[in-house]
C-alpha positions as protocol buffer text, in pm:
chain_id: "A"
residue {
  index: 1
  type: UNK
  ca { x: 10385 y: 11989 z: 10693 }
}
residue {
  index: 2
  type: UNK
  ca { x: 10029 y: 12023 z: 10555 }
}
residue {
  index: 3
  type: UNK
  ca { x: 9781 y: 11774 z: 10553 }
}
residue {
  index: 4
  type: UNK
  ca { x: 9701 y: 11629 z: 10205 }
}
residue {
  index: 5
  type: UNK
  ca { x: 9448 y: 11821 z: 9998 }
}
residue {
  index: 6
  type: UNK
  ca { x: 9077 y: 11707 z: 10020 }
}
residue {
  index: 7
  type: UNK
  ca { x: 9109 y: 11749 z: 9617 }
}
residue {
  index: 8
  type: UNK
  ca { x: 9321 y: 11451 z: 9602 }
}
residue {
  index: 9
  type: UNK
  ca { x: 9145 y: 11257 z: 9870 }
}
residue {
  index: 10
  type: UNK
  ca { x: 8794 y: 11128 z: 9625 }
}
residue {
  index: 11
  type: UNK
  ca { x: 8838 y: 10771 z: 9675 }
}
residue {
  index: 12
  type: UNK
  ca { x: 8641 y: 10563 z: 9876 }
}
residue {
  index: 13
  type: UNK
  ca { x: 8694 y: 10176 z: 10003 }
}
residue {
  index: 14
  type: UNK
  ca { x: 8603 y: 9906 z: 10232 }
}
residue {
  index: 15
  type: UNK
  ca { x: 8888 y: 9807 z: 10503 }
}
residue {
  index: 16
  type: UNK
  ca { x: 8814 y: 9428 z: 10685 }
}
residue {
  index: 17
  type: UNK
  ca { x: 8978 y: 9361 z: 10974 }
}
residue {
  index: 18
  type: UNK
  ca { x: 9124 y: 9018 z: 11035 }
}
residue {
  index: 19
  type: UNK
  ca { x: 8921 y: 8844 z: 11304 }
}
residue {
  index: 20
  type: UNK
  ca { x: 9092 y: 8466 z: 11286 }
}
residue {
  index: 21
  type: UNK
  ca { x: 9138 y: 8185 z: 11114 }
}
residue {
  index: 22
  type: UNK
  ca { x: 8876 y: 7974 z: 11010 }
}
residue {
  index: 23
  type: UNK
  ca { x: 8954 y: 7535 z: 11013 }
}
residue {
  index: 24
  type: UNK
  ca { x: 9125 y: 7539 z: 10681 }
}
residue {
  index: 25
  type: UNK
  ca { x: 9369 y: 7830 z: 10806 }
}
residue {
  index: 26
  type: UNK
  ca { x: 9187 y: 8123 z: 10570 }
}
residue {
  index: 27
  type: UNK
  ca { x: 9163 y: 8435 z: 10732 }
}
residue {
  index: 28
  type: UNK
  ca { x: 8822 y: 8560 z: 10849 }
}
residue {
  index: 29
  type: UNK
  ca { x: 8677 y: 8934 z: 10878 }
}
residue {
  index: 30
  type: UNK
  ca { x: 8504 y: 9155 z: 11061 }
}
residue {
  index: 31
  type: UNK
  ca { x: 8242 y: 9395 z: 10969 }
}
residue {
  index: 32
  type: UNK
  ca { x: 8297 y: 9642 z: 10673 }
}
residue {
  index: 33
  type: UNK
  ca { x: 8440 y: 9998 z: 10764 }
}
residue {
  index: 34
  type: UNK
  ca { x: 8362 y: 10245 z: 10508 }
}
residue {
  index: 35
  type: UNK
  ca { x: 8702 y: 10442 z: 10441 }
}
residue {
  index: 36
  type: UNK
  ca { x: 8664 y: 10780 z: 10257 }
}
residue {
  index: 37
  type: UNK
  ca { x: 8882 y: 11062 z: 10150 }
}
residue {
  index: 38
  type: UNK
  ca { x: 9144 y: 10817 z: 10078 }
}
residue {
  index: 39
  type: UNK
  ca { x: 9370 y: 10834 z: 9738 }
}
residue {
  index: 40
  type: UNK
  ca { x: 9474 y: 10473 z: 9584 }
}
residue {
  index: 41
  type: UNK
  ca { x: 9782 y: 10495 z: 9369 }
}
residue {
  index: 42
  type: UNK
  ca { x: 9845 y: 10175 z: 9119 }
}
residue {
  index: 43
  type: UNK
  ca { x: 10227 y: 10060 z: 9195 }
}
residue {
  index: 44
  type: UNK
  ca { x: 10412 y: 9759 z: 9047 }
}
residue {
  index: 45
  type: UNK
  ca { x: 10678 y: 9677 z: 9348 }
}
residue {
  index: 46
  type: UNK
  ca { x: 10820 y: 9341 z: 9346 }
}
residue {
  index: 47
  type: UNK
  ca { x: 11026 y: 9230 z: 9613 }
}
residue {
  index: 48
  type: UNK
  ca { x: 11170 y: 8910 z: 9812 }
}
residue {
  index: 49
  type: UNK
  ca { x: 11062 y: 8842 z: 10137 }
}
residue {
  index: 50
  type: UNK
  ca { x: 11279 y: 8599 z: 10342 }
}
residue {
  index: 51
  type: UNK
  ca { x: 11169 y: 8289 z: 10290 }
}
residue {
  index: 52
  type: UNK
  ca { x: 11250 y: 8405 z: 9895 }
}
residue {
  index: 53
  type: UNK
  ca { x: 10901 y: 8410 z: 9785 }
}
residue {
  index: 54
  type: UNK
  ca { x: 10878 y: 8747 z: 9550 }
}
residue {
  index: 55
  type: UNK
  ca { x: 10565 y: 8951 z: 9668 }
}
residue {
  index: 56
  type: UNK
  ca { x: 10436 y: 9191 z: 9470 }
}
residue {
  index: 57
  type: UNK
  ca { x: 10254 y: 9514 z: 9583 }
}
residue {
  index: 58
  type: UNK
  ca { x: 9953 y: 9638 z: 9270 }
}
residue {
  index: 59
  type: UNK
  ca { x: 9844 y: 9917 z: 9486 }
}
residue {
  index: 60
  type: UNK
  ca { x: 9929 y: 10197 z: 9727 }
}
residue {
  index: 61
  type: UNK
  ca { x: 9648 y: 10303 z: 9981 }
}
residue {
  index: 62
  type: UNK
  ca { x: 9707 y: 10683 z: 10153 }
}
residue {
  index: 63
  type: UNK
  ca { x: 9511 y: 10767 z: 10445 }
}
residue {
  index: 64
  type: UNK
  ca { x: 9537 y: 11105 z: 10569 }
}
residue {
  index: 65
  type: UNK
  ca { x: 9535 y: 11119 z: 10937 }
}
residue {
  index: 66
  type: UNK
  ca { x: 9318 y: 11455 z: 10963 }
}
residue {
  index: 67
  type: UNK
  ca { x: 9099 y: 11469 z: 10622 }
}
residue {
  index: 68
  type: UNK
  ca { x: 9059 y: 11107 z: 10598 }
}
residue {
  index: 69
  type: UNK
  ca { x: 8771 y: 10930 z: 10710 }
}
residue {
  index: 70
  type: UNK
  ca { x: 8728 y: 10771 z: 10952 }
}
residue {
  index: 71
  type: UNK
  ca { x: 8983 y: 10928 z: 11152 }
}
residue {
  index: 72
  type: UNK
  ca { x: 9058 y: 10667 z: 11444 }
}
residue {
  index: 73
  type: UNK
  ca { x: 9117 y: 10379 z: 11174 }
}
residue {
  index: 74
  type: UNK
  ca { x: 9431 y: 10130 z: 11164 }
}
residue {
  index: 75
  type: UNK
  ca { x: 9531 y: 9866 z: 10945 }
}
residue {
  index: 76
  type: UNK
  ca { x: 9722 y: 9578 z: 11040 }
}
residue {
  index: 77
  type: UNK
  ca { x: 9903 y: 9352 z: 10824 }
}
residue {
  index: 78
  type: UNK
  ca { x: 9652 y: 9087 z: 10638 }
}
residue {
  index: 79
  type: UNK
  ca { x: 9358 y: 9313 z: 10656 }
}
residue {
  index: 80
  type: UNK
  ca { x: 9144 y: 9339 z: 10338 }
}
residue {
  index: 81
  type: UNK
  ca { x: 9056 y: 9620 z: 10177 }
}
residue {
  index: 82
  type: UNK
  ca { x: 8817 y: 9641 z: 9879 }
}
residue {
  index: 83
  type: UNK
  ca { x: 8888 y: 9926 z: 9632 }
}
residue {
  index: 84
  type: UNK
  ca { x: 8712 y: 9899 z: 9296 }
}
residue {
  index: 85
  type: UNK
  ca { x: 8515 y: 9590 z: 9378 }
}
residue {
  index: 86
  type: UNK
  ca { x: 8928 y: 9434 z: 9348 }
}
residue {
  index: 87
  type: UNK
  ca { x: 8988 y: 9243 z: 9713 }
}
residue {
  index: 88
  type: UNK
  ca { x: 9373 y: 9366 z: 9810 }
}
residue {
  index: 89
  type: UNK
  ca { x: 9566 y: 9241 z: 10121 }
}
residue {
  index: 90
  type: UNK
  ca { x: 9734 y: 9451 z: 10309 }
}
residue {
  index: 91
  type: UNK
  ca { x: 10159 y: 9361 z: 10334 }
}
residue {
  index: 92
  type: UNK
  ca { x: 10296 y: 9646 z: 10503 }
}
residue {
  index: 93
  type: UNK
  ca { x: 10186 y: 9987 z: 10650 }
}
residue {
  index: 94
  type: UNK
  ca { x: 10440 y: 10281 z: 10695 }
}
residue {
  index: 95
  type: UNK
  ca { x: 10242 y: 10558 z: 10910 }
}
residue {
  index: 96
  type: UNK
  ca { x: 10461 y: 10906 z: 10800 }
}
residue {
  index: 97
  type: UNK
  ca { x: 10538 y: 11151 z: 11101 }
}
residue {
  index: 98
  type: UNK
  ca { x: 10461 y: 11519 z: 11038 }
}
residue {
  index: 99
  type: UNK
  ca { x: 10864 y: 11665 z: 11095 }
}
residue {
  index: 100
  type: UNK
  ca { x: 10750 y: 11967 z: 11274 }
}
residue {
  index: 101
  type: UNK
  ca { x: 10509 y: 11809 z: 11524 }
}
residue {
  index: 102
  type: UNK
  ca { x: 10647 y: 11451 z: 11549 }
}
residue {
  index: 103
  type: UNK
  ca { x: 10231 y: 11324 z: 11541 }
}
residue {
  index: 104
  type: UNK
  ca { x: 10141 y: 11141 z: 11271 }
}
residue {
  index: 105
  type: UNK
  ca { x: 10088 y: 11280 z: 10889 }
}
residue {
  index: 106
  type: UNK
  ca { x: 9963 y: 10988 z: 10706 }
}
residue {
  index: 107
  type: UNK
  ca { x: 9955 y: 10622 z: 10651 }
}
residue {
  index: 108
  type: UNK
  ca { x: 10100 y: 10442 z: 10334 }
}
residue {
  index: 109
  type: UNK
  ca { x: 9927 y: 10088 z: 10309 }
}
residue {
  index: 110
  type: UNK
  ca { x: 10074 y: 9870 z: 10038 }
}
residue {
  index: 111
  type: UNK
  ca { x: 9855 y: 9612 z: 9885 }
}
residue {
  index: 112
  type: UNK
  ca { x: 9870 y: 9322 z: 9718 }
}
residue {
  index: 113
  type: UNK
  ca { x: 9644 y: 9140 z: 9477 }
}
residue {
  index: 114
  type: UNK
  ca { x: 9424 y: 8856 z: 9643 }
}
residue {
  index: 115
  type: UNK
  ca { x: 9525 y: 8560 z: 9474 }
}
């Protein structure tokens, strides 16, 4: 499977990495890490978590794990990333395999709003 093309890969964002909890339980951040040759996709993908709340993912983050920058980055759930000057927290992260190899291809981070 080839990687995804650098012509697709022109956006750029900010990923924060959750550090804590600060004394009124809102997550805190780390530094910035500059994320580039990514590709953002807009998505409207409601769904119901367990506890029956609906949460809805606005945005689709894919993060190539050879032409994307840079290359030794994860993102855990509740991170924040900032695309577009728009704060989005990250809900899930599916990393794809590559089927010939087995290694991983590239992650899909789905976002939601910051609200």
């Amino acid at each position: 499977m080839k990687q995804i093309p650098l012509k697709y890969l022109k956006d750029t964002a900010s990923l924060y990495h959750v550090t804590g909890t600060d004394r009124f339980n809102k997550p805190t951040y780390g530094t910035a890490v500059s994320l580039s040759r990514i590709y953002c996709e807009p998505t409207h993908t409601t769904i119901r978590n367990a506890n029956g709340e609906l949460q809805t993912d606005v945005l689709i983050l894919f993060f190539d794990c050879v032409n994307s920058l840079p290359s030794s980055t994860s993102f855990l759930k509740n991170d924040k990333i900032v695309y577009n000057g728009i704060d989005y927290i990250v809900r899930t992260t599916v990393i794809i395999p590559n089927a010939l190899t087995g290694e991983s291809h590239h992650y899909e981070v789905r976002l939601i709003g910051n609200s």
